[in-house]
TORKOL-4160 file (C-alpha; in steps of 0.2 Angstrom, whole numbers, padded with zeros to 4 digits, m for minus):
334
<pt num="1" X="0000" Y="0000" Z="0000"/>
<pt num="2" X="0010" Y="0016" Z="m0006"/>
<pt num="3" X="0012" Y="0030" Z="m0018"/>
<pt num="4" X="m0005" Y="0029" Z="m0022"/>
<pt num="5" X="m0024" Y="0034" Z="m0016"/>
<pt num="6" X="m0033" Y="0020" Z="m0011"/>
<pt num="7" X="m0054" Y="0020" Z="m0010"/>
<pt num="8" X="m0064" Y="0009" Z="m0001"/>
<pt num="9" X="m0081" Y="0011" Z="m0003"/>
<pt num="10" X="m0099" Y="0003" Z="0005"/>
<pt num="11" X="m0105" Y="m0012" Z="m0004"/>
<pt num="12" X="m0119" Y="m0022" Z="0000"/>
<pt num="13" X="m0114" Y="m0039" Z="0008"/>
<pt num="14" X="m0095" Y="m0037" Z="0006"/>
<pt num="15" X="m0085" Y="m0035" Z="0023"/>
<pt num="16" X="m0071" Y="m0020" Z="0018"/>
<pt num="17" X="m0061" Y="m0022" Z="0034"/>
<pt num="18" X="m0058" Y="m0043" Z="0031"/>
<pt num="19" X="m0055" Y="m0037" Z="0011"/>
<pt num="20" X="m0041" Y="m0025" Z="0016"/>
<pt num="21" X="m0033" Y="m0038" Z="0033"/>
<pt num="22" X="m0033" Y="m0051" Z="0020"/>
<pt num="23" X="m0027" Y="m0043" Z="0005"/>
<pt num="24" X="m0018" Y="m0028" Z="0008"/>
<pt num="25" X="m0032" Y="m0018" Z="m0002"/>
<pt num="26" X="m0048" Y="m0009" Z="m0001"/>
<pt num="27" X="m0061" Y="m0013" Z="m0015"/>
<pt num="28" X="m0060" Y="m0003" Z="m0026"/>
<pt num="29" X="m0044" Y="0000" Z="m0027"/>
<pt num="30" X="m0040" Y="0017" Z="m0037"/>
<pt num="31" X="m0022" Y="0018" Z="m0039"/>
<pt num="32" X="m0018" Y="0037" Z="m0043"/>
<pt num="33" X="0001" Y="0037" Z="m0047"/>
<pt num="34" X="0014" Y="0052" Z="m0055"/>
<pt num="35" X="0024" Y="0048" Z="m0069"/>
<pt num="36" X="0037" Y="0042" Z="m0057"/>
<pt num="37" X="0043" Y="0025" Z="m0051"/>
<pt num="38" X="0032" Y="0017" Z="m0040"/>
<pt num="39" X="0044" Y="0008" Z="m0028"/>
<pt num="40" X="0038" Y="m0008" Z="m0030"/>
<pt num="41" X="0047" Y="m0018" Z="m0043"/>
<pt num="42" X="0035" Y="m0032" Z="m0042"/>
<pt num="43" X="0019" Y="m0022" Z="m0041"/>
<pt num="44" X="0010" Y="m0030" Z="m0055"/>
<pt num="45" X="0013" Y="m0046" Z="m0044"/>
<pt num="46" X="0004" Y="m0039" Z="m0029"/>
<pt num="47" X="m0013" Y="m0043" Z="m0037"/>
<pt num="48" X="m0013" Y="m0061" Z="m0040"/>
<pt num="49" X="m0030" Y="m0063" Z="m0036"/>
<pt num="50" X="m0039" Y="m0051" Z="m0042"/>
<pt num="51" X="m0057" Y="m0046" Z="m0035"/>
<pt num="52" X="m0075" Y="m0041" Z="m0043"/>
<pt num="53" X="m0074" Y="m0026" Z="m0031"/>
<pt num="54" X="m0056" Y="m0021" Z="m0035"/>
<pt num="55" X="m0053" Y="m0008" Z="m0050"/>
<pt num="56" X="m0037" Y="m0001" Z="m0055"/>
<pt num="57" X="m0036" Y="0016" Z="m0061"/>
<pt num="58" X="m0019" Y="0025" Z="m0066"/>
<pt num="59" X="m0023" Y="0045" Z="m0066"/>
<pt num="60" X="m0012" Y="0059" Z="m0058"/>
<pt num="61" X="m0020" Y="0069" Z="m0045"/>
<pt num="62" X="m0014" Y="0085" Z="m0054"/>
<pt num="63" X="m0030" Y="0079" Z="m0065"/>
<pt num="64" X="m0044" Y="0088" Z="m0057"/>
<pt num="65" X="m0056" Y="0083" Z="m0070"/>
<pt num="66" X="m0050" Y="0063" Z="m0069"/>
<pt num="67" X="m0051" Y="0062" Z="m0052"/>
<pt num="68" X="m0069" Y="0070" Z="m0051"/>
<pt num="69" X="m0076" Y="0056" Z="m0064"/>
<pt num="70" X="m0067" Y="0046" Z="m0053"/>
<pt num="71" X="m0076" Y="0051" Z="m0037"/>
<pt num="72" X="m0092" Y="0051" Z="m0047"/>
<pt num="73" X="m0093" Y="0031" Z="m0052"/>
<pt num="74" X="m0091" Y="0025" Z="m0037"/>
<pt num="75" X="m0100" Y="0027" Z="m0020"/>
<pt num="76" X="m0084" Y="0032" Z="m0009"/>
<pt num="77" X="m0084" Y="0032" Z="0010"/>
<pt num="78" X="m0063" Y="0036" Z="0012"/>
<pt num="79" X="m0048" Y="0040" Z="0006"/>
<pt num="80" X="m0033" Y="0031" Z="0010"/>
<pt num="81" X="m0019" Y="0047" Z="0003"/>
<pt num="82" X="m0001" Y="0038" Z="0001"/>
<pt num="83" X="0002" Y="0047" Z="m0014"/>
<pt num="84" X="0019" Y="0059" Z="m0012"/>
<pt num="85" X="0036" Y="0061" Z="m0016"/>
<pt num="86" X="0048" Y="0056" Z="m0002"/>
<pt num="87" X="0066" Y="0061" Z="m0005"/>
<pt num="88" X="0074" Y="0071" Z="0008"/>
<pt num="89" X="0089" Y="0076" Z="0000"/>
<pt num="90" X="0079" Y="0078" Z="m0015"/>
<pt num="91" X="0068" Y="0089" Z="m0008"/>
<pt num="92" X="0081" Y="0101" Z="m0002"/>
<pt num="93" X="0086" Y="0102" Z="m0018"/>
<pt num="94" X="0070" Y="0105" Z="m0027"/>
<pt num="95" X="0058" Y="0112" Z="m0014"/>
<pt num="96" X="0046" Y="0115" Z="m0028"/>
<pt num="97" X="0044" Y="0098" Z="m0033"/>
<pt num="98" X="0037" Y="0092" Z="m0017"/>
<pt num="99" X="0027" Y="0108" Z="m0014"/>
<pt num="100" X="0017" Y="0105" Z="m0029"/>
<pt num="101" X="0015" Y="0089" Z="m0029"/>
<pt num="102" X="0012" Y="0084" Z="m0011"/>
<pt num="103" X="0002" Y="0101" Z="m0005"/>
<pt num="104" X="m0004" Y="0107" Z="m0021"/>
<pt num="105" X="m0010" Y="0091" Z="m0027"/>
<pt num="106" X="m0017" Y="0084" Z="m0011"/>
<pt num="107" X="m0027" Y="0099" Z="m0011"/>
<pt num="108" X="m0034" Y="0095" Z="m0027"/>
<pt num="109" X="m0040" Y="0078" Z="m0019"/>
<pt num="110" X="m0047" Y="0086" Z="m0005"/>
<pt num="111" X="m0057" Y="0097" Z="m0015"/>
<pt num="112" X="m0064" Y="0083" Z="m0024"/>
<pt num="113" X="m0068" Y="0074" Z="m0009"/>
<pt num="114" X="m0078" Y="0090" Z="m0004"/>
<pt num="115" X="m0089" Y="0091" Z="m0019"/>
<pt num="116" X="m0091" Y="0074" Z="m0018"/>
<pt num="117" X="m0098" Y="0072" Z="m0002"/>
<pt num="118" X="m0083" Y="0061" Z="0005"/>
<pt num="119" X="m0076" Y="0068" Z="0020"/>
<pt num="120" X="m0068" Y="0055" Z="0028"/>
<pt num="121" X="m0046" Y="0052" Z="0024"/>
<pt num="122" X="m0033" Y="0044" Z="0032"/>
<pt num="123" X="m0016" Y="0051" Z="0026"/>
<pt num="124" X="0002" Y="0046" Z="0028"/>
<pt num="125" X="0012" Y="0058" Z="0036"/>
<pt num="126" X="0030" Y="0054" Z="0043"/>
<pt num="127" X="0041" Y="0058" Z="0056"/>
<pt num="128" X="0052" Y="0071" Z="0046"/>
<pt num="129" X="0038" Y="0083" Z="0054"/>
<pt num="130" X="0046" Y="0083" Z="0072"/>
<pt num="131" X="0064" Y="0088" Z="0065"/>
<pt num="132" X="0076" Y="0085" Z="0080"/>
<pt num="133" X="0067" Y="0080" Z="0093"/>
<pt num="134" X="0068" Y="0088" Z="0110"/>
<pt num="135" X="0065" Y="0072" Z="0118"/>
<pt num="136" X="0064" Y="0051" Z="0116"/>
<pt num="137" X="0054" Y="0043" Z="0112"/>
<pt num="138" X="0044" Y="0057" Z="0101"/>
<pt num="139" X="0024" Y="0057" Z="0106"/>
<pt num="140" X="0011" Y="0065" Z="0094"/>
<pt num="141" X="0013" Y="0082" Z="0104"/>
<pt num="142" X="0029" Y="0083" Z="0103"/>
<pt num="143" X="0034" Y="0101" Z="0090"/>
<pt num="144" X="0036" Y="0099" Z="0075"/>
<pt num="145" X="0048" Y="0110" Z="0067"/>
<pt num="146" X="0054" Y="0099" Z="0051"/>
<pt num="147" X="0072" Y="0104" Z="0044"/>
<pt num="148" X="0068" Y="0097" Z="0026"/>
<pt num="149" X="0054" Y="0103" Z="0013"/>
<pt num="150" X="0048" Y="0084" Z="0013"/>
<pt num="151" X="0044" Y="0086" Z="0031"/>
<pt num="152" X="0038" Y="0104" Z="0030"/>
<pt num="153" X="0027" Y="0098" Z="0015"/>
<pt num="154" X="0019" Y="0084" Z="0026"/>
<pt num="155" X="0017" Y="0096" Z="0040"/>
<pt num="156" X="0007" Y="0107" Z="0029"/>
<pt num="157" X="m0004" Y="0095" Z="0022"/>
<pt num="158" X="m0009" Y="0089" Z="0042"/>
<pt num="159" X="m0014" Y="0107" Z="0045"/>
<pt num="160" X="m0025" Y="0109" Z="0030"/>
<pt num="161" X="m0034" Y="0093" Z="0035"/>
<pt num="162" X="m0035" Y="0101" Z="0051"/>
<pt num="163" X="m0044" Y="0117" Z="0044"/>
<pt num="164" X="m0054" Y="0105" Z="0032"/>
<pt num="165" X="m0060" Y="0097" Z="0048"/>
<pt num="166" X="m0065" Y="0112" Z="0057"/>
<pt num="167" X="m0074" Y="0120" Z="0040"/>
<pt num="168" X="m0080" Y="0106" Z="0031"/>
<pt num="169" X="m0084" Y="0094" Z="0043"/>
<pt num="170" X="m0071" Y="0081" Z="0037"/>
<pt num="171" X="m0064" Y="0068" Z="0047"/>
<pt num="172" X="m0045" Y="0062" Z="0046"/>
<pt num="173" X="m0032" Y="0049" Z="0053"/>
<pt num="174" X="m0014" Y="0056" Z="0050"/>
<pt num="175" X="0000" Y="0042" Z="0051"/>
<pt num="176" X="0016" Y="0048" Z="0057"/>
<pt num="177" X="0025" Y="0034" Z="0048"/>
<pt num="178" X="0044" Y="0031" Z="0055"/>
<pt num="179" X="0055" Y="0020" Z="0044"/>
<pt num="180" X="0043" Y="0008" Z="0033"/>
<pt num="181" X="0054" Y="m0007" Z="0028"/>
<pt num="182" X="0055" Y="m0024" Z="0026"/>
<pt num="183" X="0046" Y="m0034" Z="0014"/>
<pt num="184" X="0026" Y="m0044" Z="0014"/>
<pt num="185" X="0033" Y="m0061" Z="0005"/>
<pt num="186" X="0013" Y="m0066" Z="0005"/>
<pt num="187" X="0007" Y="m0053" Z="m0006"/>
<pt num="188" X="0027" Y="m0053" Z="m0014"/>
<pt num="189" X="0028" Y="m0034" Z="m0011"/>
<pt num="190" X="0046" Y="m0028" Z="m0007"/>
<pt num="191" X="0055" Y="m0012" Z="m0008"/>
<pt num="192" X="0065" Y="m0006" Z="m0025"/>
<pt num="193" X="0064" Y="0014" Z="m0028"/>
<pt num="194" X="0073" Y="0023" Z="m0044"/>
<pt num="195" X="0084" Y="0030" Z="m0036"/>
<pt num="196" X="0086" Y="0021" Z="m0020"/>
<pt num="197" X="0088" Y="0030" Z="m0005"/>
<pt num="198" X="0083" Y="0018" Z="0008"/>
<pt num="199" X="0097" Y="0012" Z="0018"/>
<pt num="200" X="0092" Y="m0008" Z="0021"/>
<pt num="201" X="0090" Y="m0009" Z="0002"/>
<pt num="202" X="0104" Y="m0002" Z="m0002"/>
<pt num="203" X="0116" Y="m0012" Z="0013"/>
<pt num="204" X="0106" Y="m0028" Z="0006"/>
<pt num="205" X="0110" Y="m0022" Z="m0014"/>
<pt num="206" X="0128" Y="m0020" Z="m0007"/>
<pt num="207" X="0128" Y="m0040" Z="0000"/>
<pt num="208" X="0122" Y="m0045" Z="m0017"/>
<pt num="209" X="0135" Y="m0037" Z="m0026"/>
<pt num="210" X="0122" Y="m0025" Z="m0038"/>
<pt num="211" X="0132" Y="m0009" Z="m0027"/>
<pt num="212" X="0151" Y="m0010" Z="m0025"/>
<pt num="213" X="0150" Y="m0001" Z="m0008"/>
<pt num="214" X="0139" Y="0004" Z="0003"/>
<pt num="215" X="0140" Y="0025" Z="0008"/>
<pt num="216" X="0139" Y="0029" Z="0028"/>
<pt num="217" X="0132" Y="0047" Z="0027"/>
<pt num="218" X="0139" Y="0054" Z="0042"/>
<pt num="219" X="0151" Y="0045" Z="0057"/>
<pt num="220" X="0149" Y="0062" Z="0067"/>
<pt num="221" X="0133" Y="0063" Z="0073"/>
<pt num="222" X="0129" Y="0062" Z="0092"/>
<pt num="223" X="0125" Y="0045" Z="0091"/>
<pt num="224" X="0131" Y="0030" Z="0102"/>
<pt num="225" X="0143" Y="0024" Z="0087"/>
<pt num="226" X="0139" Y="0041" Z="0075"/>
<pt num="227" X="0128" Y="0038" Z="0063"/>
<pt num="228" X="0110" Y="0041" Z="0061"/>
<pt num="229" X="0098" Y="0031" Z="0072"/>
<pt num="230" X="0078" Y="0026" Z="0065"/>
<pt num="231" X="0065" Y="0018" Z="0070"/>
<pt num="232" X="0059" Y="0003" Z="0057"/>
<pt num="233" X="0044" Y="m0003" Z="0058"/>
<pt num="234" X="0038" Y="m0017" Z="0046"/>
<pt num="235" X="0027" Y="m0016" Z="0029"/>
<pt num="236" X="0015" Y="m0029" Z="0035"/>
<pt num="237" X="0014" Y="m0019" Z="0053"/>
<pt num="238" X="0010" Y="m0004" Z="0043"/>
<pt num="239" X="m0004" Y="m0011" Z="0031"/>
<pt num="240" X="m0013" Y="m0016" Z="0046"/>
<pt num="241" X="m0012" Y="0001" Z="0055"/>
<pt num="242" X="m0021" Y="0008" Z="0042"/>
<pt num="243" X="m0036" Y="m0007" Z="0042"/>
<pt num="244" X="m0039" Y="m0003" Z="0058"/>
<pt num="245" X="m0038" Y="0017" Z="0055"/>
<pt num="246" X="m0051" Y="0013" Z="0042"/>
<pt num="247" X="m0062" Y="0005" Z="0055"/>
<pt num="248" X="m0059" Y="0018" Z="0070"/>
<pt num="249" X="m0068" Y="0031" Z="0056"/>
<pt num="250" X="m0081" Y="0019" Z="0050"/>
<pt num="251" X="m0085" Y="0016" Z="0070"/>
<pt num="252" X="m0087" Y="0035" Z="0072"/>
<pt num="253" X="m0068" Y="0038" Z="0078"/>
<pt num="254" X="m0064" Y="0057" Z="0079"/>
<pt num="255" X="m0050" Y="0066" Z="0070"/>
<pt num="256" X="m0033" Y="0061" Z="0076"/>
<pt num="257" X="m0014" Y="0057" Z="0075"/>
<pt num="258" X="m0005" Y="0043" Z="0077"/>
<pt num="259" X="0013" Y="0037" Z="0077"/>
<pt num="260" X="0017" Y="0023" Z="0068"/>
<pt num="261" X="0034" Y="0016" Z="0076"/>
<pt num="262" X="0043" Y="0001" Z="0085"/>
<pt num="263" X="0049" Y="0013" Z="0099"/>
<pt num="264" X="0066" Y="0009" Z="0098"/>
<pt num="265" X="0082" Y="0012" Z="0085"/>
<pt num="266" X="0093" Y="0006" Z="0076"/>
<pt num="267" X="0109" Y="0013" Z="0070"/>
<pt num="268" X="0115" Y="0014" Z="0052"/>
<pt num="269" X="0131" Y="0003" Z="0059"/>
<pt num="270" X="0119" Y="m0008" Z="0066"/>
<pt num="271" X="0108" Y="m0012" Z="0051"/>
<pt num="272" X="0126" Y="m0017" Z="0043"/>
<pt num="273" X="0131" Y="m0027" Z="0054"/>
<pt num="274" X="0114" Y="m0037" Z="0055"/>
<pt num="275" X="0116" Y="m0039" Z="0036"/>
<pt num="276" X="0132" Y="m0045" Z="0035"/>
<pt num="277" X="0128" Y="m0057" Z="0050"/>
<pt num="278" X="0111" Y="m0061" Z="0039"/>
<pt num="279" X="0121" Y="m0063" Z="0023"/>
<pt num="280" X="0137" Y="m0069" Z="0030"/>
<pt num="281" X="0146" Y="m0056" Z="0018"/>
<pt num="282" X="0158" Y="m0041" Z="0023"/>
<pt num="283" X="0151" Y="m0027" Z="0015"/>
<pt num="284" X="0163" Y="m0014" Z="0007"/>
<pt num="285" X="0157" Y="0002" Z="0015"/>
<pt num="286" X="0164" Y="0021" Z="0013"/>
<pt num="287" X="0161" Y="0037" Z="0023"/>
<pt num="288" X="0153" Y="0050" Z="0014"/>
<pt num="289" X="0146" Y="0068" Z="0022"/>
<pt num="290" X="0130" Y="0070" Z="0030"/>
<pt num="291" X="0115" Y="0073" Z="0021"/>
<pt num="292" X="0108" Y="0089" Z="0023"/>
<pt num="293" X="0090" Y="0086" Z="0032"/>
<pt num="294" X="0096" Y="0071" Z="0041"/>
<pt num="295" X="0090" Y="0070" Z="0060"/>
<pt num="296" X="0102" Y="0061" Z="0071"/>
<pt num="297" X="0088" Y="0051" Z="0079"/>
<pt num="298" X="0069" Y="0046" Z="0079"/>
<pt num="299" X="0062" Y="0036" Z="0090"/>
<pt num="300" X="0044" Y="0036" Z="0091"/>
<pt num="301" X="0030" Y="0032" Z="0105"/>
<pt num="302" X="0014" Y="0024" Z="0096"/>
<pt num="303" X="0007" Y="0020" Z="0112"/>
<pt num="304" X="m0008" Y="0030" Z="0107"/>
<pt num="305" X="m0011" Y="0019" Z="0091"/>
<pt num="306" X="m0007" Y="0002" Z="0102"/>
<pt num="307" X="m0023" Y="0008" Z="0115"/>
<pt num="308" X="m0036" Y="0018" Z="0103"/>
<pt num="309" X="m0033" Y="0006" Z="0086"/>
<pt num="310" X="m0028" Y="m0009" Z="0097"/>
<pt num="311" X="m0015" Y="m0010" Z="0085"/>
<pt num="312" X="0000" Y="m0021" Z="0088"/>
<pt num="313" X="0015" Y="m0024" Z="0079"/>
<pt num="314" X="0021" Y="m0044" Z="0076"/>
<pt num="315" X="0037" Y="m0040" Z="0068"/>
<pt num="316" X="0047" Y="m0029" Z="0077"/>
<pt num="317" X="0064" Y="m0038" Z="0079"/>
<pt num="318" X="0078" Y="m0029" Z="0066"/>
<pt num="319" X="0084" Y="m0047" Z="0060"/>
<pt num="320" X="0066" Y="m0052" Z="0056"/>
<pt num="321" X="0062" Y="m0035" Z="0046"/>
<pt num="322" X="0079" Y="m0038" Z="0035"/>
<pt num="323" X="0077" Y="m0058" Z="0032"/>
<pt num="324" X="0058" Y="m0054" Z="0026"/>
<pt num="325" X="0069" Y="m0039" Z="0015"/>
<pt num="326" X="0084" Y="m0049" Z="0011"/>
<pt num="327" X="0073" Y="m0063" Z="0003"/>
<pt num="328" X="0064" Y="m0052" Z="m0007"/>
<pt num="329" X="0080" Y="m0046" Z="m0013"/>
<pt num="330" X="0087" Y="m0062" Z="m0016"/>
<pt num="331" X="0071" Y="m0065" Z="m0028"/>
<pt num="332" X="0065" Y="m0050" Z="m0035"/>
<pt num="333" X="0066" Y="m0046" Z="m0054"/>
<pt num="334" X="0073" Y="m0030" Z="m0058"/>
């Protein structure tokens, strides 16, 4: 579930919430993509078993006029909003880009919605919206004060859907995702982006011999061994997060935030070290400078998701979220 908008919507005599926990998917699923790599080599795979109640419908949200005929031939109770562009460094570089495409364009959707009489969205935001954190692990009222565009844009969007809320009576679960990563090998989903970013893609693409090195961006930082420390939490984990966002609105839930987050962290040192234990390889590794925009730590609490969603993470342990990635690797065409 990413890079995309997802629509469930009411149907007489089909359960939406054991569609989406068993698949993945809501019914219909309208998959609104830019021209851009949609980070999941396999992606045409995911949907091996294709539903009745599942459509597929590539469109760009920039499309006003697409997305209302969308809106308009199906009876939509929510909006599942993934699609955005996610590049720190990249968005340092071209602020623009992201300002266009994750603001401007989500407000485009949100006006559809409107018109449409659908006023119920569950969006992904991300933990790049807290900045450096004052404190650990980061709560949803922690400030946020993001020191990259990406973030900044995010930060944006959850204030308009806070306004939307207040005005237009809308209703919104924002996911503060931390490190998505991993890969589901039942729905064979795993992670590839053009250009990859990601650092346990990258460290696994450097075991297999596809990189010769992988870079360190940054030994300096104020860390126990220097380098930057995340908090992954596993695809699978997230997929169900949302399902059960989806249901705390369709049960009457009121607006709110949650972190999505293991609550604890992991170095880029120690993800190397788990692979090459994993892989049994030595991995070639260089040094490079820090990345402009790049948090020492984030940690996140998501206790309030574990008590209000009842949500509750299965695969939590690093070793478990880079064998489910490192097999995928291993199998992966492309």
């Amino acid at each position: 579930m990413g890079g995309g908008v997802t629509l469930p919507y009411n149907k007489s005599g089909i359960n939406l919430y054991e569609f989406l926990h068993k698949s993945n998917l809501a019914h219909p699923l309208d998959f609104c993509k830019n021209d851009i790599d949609l980070g999941f080599e396999s992606r045409r795979n995911v949907y091996i078993n294709p539903s009745s109640y599942t459509t597929f419908i590539q469109a760009d949200l920039s499309a006003k006029d697409t997305i209302r005929t969308i809106f308009n031939s199906f009876d939509i109770y929510a909006v599942l909003h993934f699609a955005a562009f996610a590049y720190v460094g990249e968005s340092v570089q071209d602020p623009c880009k992201y300002y266009r495409n994750n603001i401007a364009n989500t407000i485009n959707l949100l006006e559809i919605m409107r018109e449409c009489g659908c006023k119920n969205i569950i969006f992904s935001s991300t933990c790049a919206t807290y900045g450096n954190p004052l404190h650990l692990p980061i709560m949803e009222s922690h400030p946020q004060n993001p020191i990259n565009p990406y973030g900044y844009s995010k930060l944006v969007v959850e204030q308009i859907l806070r306004d939307f809320s207040l005005a237009y009576n809308f209703r919104y679960v924002i996911l503060r995702y931390f490190n998505a990563a991993g890969a589901s090998m039942l729905f064979n989903i795993g992670e590839s982006h053009n250009p990859e970013t990601h650092v346990i893609p990258l460290v696994i693409q450097t075991a297999l011999q596809k990189r010769d090195f992988f870079s360190v961006f940054g030994n300096d930082y104020p860390t126990r061994d220097g380098t930057c420390i995340r908090d992954y939490i596993h695809v699978d984990d997230l997929a169900s997060a949302h399902v059960l966002a989806l249901k705390y609105l369709q049960n009457g839930g009121d607006s709110n935030i949650f972190n999505l987050g293991n609550g604890d962290g992991f170095s880029v040192f120690e993800i190397l070290d788990c692979v090459e234990r994993i892989t049994n390889n030595q991995i070639p590794h260089k040094i490079e400078q820090r990345r402009e925009g790049d948090p020492a730590i984030l940690i996140g609490d998501s206790t309030r998701a574990r008590e209000i969603l009842h949500w509750n993470p299965q695969f939590f342990e690093l070793e478990h979220i880079i064998q489910s990635a490192f097999k995928w690797h291993s199998n992966a065409r492309y």
